[in-house]
C-alpha positions, 0 to 999 in steps of 0.5 A: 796407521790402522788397516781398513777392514773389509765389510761383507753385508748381508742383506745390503738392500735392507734397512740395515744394509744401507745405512751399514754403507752409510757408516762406510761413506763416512769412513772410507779410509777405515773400511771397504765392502768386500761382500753385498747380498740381497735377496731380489732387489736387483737394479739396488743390488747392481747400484750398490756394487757399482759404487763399492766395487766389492769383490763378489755379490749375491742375488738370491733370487736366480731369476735375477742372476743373469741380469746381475751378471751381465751388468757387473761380471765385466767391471771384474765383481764375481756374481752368485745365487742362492743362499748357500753362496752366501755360506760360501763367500763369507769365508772370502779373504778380503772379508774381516767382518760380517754384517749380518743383516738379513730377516728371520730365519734365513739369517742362521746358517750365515751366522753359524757361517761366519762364527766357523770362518773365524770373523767378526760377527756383526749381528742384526738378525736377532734370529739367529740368537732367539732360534738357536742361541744355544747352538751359536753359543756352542760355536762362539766357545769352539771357534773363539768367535766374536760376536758385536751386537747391531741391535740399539738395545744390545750395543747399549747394554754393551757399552754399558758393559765395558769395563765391568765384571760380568759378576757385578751385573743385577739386571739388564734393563731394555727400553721399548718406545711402545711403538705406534699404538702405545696407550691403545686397548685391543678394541683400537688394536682389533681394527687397525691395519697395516699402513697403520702399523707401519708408521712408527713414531721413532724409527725406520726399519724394515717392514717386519721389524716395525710390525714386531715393535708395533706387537712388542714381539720385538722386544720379547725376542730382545729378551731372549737375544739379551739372555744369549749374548750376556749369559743372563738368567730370565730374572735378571731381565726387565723391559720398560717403555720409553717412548722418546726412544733416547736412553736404548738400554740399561745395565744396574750393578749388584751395587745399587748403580745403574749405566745407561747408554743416550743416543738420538734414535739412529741405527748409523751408530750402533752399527758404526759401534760394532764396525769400529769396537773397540775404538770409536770413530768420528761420524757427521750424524746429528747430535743429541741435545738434552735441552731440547730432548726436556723429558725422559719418561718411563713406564711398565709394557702393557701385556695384557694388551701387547701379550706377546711379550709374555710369549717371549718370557716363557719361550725362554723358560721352556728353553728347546725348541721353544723359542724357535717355534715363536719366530717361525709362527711370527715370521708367519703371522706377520706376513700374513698381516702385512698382506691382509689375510690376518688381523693385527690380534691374529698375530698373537693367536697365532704365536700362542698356538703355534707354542702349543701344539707344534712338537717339543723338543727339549735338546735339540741339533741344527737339523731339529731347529730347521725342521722345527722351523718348517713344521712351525710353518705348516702349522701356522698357515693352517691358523691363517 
């Protein structure tokens, strides 16, 4: 009889979050909750925790921590606040894998957290890998830590990877489906808003996710993620847009082969991937059918409209720093164009600049990242 593991999520209320306790509905006798967080939303918080009775939550924000308390202290689930309680209730005995949904930068330090609490890291902050990858790689060596990667990408290429020697590998192939504005020129892109960028054809994510796949930015930080969690060097990565959004990845062998892993476009399975690894479990979500699916068309990334890509390819090869001045100044930029301070091209000004002029550092520690992160941020709000 296999044990049921217990989940703590990271960013419950999110995209992630919730389709994370989908995956839990479907199997209950497998798994339980241990842990919600979330950042403000409250009465989504207090709902969750009523139905998964998990052995604490945090909100985030204190303003809301008074009313959290006073629903669920009395049903016997211990309440927190702020974001080093969620430091602190990772290492909660009840918990044997970390889902670590949250966005952004704010998703590192529970990172380092789980890895130095010895559990299984399930991991949907990309962040974490593309601010510091380094440094996680660092922990995962000295704290034997397992990392399963949530992204659809990145679960693709490792199932792909099963069974294979990490010698045999020739290139990494990720898929992009060109998000809402494939095709367009930046004539179209300089005019366009935020309801229009929200409206991806494949996929629903978050707001800030979707943005970075509208610009590609999210494929640029796939890359970087790509080159941390398989040990790549940058030549041996490529993207391809793939606008049916039904092959997530690709891996091709020093043997002329290629894998490639089809689902239908459906975090449920990925997650469930990462929950369940190494085993697979059966699920009720629909089904692909190539028949009906007819074509799979592939093409290069425009990066002379969507350069931030670009951007990505040379963080990585500046190495340092670098990468963790691109997220802070995206992070910035992004919502700086989902409020409408900015424009849809403002977005990559802005990362470009922000690469330029902010400092340099070329090894640097925990405390450097965060105060690049800060300084980053500075920077970037006097470009918006």
């Amino acid at each position: 009889m296999i044990a049921r593991k217990g989940i703590a999520i990271l960013g419950s209320t999110g995209s992630i979050g919730t389709q994370t306790l989908e995956v839990v509905d479907q199997n209950p006798e497998l798994f339980y909750v241990s842990v919600l967080t979330s950042n403000s939303r409250d009465e989504w918080l207090v709902d969750q925790a009523k139905k998964y009775q998990p052995d604490c939550v945090v909100i985030n924000d204190p303003s809301k921590y008074e009313q959290v308390k006073e629903v669920l202290f009395p049903l016997g689930i211990k309440v927190f606040t702020g974001s080093d309680s969620i430091d602190q209730v990772i290492d909660s005995a009840e918990t044997d894998i970390v889902v670590n949904a949250l966005v952004g930068f704010a998703g590192l330090k529970p990172t380092i957290a789980a890895l130095k609490s010895k559990k299984i890291l399930a991991l949907a902050n990309k962040e974490s890998l593309v601010v510091a990858g380094e440094l996680v790689n660092r922990l995962v060596l000295e704290h034997n830590g397992v990392i399963l990667p949530i992204d659809s990408e990145h679960s693709a290429i490792f199932q792909c990877l099963a069974g294979e020697e990490s010698g045999s590998i020739e290139k990494v192939i990720l898929t992009a489906s060109g998000g809402p504005f494939l095709g367009k020129d930046k004539d179209f892109l300089s005019k366009v808003t935020p309801q229009q960028a929200l409206n991806h054809p494949n996929w629903s994510m978050g707001a800030k996710i979707t943005i970075d796949s509208a610009t590609l930015m999210n494929k640029g930080f796939e890359v970087i993620e790509a080159k941390v969690l398989y040990n790549l060097r940058i030549e041996q990565i490529d993207v391809l847009i793939h606008p049916q959004s039904i092959i997530h990845s690709m891996v091709q062998f020093i043997d002329g082969s290629v894998k490639a892993q089809l689902s239908l476009p459906d975090m449920r399975l990925p997650i469930q991937y990462a929950l369940s690894y190494p085993e697979r479990f059966y699920n009720s979500f629909p089904r692909l059918n190539l028949a009906e699916i007819k074509n799979l068309s592939f093409e290069k990334p425009d990066m002379e409209n969507f350069p931030n890509i670009d951007l990505a390819f040379e963080s990585v090869k500046m190495g340092g720093n670098a990468a963790c001045m691109l997220n802070a100044a995206n992070e910035m930029a992004v919502e700086a164009f989902l409020n409408g301070s900015i424009g849809f091209l403002d977005i990559y000004r802005i990362n470009e600049k922000c690469m330029k002029f902010v400092n340099y550092i070329k090894f640097p520690s925990i405390e450097d990242y965060i105060e690049t992160d800060k300084l980053t941020r500075i920077f970037a709000k006097t470009l918006i």
